[in-house]
Every structure is written in structure tokens, then in C-alpha cells.
N, C-alpha and C positions, 0 to 999 in steps of 0.2 A: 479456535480460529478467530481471527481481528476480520472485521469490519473492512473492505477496501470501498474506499467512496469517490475514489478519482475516476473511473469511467464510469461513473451515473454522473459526475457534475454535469457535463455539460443541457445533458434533457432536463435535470433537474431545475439548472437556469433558465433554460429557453422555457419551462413551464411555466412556472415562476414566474417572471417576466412577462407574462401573459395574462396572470393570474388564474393559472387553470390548475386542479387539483390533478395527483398522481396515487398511482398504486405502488407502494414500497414492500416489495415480498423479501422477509425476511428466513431462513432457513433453521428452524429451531432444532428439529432431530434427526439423525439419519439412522440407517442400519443397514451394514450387507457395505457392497461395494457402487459407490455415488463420485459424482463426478466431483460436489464441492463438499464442505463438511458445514455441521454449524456455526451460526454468524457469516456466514455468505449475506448479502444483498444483491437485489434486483432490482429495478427501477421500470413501471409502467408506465405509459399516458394514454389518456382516454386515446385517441385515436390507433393505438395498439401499438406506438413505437418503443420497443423498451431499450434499456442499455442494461450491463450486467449480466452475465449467465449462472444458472443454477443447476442445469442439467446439462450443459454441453450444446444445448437449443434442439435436445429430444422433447421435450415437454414445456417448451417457452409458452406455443402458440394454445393450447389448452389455459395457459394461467392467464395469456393474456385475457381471453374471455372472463373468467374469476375476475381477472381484477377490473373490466369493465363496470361490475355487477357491485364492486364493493367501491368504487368513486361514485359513481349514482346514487347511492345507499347511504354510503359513511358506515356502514359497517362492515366490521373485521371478519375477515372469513378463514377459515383453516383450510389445505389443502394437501390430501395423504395420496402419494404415490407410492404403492409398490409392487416392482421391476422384478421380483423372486420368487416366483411362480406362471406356470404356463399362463395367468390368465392374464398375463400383461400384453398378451399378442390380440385382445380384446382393443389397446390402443392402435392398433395397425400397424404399432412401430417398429417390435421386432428386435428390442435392444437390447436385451441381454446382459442389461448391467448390472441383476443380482443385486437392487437394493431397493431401501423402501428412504421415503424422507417425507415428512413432516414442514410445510410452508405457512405461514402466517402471511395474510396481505393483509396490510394497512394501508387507510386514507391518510397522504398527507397533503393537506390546503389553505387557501388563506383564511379559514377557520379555525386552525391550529396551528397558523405562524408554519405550516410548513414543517412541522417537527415529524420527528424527531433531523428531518434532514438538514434544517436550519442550523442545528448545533451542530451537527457533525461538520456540514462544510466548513462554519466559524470556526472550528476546534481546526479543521484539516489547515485554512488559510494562516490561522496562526504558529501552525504546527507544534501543537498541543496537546499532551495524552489528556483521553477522556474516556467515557463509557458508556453508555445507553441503558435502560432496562425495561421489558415489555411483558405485561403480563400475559402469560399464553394461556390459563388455564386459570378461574375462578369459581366458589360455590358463591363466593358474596355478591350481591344488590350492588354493591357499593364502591365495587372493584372491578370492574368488567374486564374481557380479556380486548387485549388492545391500548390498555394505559398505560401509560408510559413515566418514567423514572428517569430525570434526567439532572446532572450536577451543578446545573449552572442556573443561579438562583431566580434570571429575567422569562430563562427557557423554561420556567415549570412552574410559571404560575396559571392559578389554576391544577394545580397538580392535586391527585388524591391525598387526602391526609393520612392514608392507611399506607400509604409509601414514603413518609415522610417519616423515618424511623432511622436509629442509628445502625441496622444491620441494614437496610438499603442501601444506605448512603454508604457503610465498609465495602460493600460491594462494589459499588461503582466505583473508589476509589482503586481496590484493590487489583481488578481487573482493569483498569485502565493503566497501572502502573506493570503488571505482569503480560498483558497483553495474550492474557486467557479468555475465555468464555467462563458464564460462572449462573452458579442459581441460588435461587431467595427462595425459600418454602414455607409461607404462612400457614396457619392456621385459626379455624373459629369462625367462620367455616376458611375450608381451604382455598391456596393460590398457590400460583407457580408465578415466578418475575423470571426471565431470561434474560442475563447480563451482559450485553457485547462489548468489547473497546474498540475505537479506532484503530484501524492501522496506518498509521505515519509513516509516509515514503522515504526510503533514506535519501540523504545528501550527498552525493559524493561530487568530489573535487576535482576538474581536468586542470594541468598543468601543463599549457603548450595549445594552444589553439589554431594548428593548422589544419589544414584540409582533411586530416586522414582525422580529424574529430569529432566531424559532422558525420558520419556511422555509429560512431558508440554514444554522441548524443541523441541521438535518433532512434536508436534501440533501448536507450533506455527510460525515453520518455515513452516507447512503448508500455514499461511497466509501470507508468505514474512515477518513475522515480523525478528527485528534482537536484540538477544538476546545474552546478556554478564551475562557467571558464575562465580563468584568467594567462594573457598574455602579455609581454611585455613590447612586443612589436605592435605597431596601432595600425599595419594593414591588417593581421591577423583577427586581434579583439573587437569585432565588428558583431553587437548582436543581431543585425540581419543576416549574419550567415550561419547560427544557429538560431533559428524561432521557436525550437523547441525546448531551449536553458531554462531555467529560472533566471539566470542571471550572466552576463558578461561582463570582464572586468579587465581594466588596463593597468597594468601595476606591473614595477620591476621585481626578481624573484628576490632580491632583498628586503621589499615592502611586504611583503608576504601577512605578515600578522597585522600592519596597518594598514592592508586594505579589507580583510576580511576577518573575523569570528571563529578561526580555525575549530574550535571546539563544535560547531556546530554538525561539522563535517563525519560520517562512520568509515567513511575511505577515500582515499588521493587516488589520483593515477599520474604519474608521470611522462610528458611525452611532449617534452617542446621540442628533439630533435637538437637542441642545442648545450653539448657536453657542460660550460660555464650555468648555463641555466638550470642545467639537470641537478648538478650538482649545488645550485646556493637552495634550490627546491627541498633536495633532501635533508641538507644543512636544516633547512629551517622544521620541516617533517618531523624531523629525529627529535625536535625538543617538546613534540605534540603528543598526546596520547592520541591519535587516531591511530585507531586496530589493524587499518588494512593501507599499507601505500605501495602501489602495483608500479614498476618501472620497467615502459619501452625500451628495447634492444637486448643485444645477446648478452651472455655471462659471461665475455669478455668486458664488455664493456661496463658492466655491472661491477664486477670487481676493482675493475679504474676507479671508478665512481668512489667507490668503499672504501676506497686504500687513500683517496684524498679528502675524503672527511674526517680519517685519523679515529679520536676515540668517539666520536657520534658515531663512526659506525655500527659500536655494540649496542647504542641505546636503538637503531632503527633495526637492525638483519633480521632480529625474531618476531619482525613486521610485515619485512619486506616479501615481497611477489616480484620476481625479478626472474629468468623473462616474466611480464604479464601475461595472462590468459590461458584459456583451459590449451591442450593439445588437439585442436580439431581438426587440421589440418587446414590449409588455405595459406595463401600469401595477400592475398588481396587487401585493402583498408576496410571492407568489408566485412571479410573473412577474419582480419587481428580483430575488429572492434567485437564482433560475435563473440571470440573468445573470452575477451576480457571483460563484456557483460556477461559470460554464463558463468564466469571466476567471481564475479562481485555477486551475483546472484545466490553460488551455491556457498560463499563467505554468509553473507546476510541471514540466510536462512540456516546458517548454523554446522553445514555440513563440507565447507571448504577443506581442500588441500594445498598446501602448499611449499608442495614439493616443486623446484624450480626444475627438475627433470620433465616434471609432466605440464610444465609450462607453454604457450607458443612462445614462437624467439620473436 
């Protein structure tokens, strides 16, 4: 599992900004059935506010205490829950969720530049694969558990020399490039390194910045994604009527590639509502490798579309999502934008259909 660091930014800055240290719990093992997996984060502040969930928020307020104990300290502390035997009801909690997990809290503050969180945000702002790596387990003096491995040569100075070896650093490479977790196993005496990468939010493209877009921009900046509108009408491209874009943009659909880095984009959606737009839209889609371009309205209309693009049609159809959005029923602009985030969502992570039957219209 990747790293998500978009819902800790914000406590992480306002700490920061302060210059007040936090507790960073990071999720190294689990077993049985858990709510997040390895390489989950969590985010503390001394005053017990955290962001991030690791249990669903069964056992938030337990850790907060833990990580009271290890920002006063500066030191790392381990924390083993497990939920798979009757004596879990010893918590008062009652959960039932038949697993155990394994939590590392670390200090990070203006003592150590704020790492490991420093890099990750800098890697997230420039949307950047990267990787982390923490020692969870040491025999050595020299290694303690809590040291950290990181790729960027300002963010790790001071770094252990015993981390500074060319199977570290494959590591880190490797997993931030595959966007697995991964481990380092020294010995003389022994250590464990746990390797996390960033997860980088995907891009996706609206095309058509009417009314009915501020729901699918708004759900999708619920999942940290970061989203770029462009419209060619200039009542419409108003970035105060989305504040949750990355970006707005006023551009005709034939400037398409001159106003933006189409490459940067994993999915389009189409939906200016207007056929000539829909259409120079796809026109110009068809000659992009982006994997996923989802187009508003029925499969009439879709076909029109297709049949006047001529032979770009063949280069976009085994792309296209046409209707968009899963089949959840609703009419509402609500109800389509739902769809069409839980279509990009279940694309993203691997497991999309797209079958234009089980589509919304």
C-alpha cells in the first residue's frame, strides 16, 4: 500500500507553522482482517488533534495518548494491537475486527526539518514518485529503530551511513517507481528498513465547466484527487465557482494541447453539453494516450459523436466510457457526478468496467 499524505497536509502545516512537533504513526504490519493495510499514515499533534485514520477511529484515541508520550520524548515507540481474541473486549471496544497491527509513532519536528513529512509533501506539491524508508527493528548502536532513509540528497543529511548503501537506495527507488511497499533486511547485527512510496493523486481532466461540475469536482477533491477544468465560455471558467480544482482554464476545444500538458492527465471526462465542443474535445483526446476519456449523454448521442470523428473514432472507442459513470441509479447532478467518481475510482485502482450497458446515461 502507497503512502496517502493529502489529508494530513493540512495539520501538518498548521503545525509547522507554528513550529510545534507532531506524532507521524506509521502502519508497518498487520494480520487477520484490519481496516488499512501497510504504509497507511496517521498524523498527531500534541494537543491530540489528528488527521488520518488507521483503525476506522476504534483505536485513534488510545494512540493519541502514545503519541503524546513520544513528542515530549523524541522517542519512537511501537504499538501492537490485537482485535483476534476475546481479550480485545479488555478495550471496552467490542470490535470485532479479527486483526492484529503493528504501529510505529515517530517524532517529526523542527529538529529534524519535519521529516520524513517535509519530503513527502515536497515530492506530493511537485507531483513526484518518491519513497521513504524506517527502520522498524535494530540489534545495532548505530541504527536505531525510527531512522529514517530518504532519496533526496538535502532531506537526509545527517542520515545514518549504514543506510547509505546501494540496496537502500534500489529500494527506495524501486518502490516508489512500482508504488509497493517493500523491505531492507541487514545484518551484523540485524535490522529491518520498511519501504513506503508516495501515493500521487491522479489528474483527471473536466471538459465543460458547467454547473453540473461542481459535484464531480467536489467529490473528487474528497479523495485528494487533483482536478483541472477547462471551458471555452468565460461565464462558465470562473475558478471561484470551483475552490476545490487544482486548476481552471479558459481555452477553446481546439487550443486543447496549447493550453495544457495533456500527458499529465490518467482520465478526461467530457461534458460541456455542447455537441461542436464535445466533439473537437474528442477529436483532440483520440490523438492522446490517456487510458480513460468518459463522455456525458446517451449512446445515441455518442454514436453521432463517433460517426463524425470518422477514423479517430478507432483510435479513442477502446478508451472511451460513453454513457459515463457507474449504473447507480439517480438523475440528479449529484447523483451522475457519484457515478462518474465511483467509474474513475474503480478505473484507477485497477478494477474498472467498461461496459457502456452498465454505464449511467
Amino acid at each position: 500500500m502507497e503512502a496517502f499524505l493529502g489529508p494530513l497536509l493540512p495539520l501538518f502545516e498548521r503545525e509547522r507553522a507554528a513550529g510545534r512537533a507532531l506524532a507521524l504513526g506509521l502502519l508497518v504490519h498487520t494480520a487477520g482482517s484490519t481496516y488499512r493495510k501497510p504504509g497507511a499514515l496517521m498524523l498527531i499533534a500534541a494537543d491530540g488533534e489528528y488527521a488520518g485514520l488507521l483503525s476506522g477511529g476504534c483505536l485513534e484515541s488510545d494512540l493519541r495518548e502514545h503519541a503524546r508520550t513520544v513528542i515530549l520524548s523524541g522517542e519512537p515507540r511501537a504499538v501492537h494491537y490485537d482485535l483476534r481474541t476475546p481479550d480485545e473486549l479488555l478495550w471496552g471496544l467490542g470490535l470485532g475486527c479479527e486483526g492484529a497491527m503493528h504501529i510505529l509513532l515517530l517524532r517529526a519536528g523542527p529538529e529534524n526539518d519535519w521529516q520524513p513529512l517535509a519530503h513527502l509533501a515536497g515530492a506530493l506539491a511537485a507531483h513526484a514518485a518518491t519513497a521513504i524508508g524506517v527502520v522498524t527493528e535494530s540489534a545495532r548502536a548505530d541504527l536505531p529503530v525510527g531512522t529514517l532513509a530518504l532519496p533526496s540528497a538535502a532531506a537526509r543529511r545527517g542520515a545514518s551511513p549504514a543506510l547509505e548503501t546501494p540496496a537502500v537506495h534500489a529500494a527506495l527507488a524501486r518502490c516508489a517507481a512500482d508504488g509497493q511497499v517493500g523491505w531492507v533486511e541487514g545484518h551484523g547485527p540485524s535490522w529491518s528498513l520498511f519501504v513506503v512510496p508516495l501515493a500521487l493523486p491522479p489528474r483527471i481532466l473536466v471538459l465543460g465547466a458547467g454547473p453540473d461540475a461542481a459535484p464531480l469536482v467536489d467529490f473528487a477533491a474528497r479523495l485528494s484527487w487533483k482536478v483541472t477544468l477547462v471551458d471555452h465560455r468565460p461565464a462558465y471558467a470562473v475558478a471561484a465557482h470551483f475552490p476545490s480544482a487544482e486548476q481552471v482554464v479558459l481555452a477553446r476545444p481546439d487550443a486543447l494541447t496549447q493550453a495544457l500538458d495533456l500527458a499529465r492527465f490518467c482520465a478526461a471526462v467530457v461534458m460541456s453539453h455542447h455537441l461542436a465542443s464535445d466533439l473537437a474535445y474528442l477529436s483532440t483526446l483520440a490523438e492522446t494516450g490517456i487510458p480513460y476519456v468518459g463522455l456525458l449523454g446517451p449512446a445515441v448521442r455518442r454514436e453521432k459523436l463517433l460517426s463524425d470523428l470518422g477514423a479517430a473514432a478507432h483510435r479513442l472507442r477502446p478508451r472511451l466510457h460513453a454513457p459515463v459513470g457507474l449504473a447507480l441509479g439517480g438523475r440528479t447532478p449529484e447523483a451522475i457526478a457519484l457515478a462518474i467518481v465511483a467509474e474513475l475510482h474503480a478505473f484507477v485502482h485497477g478494477c474498472a468496467t467498461c461496459d457502456p450497458a452498465t454505464s449511467a446515461g
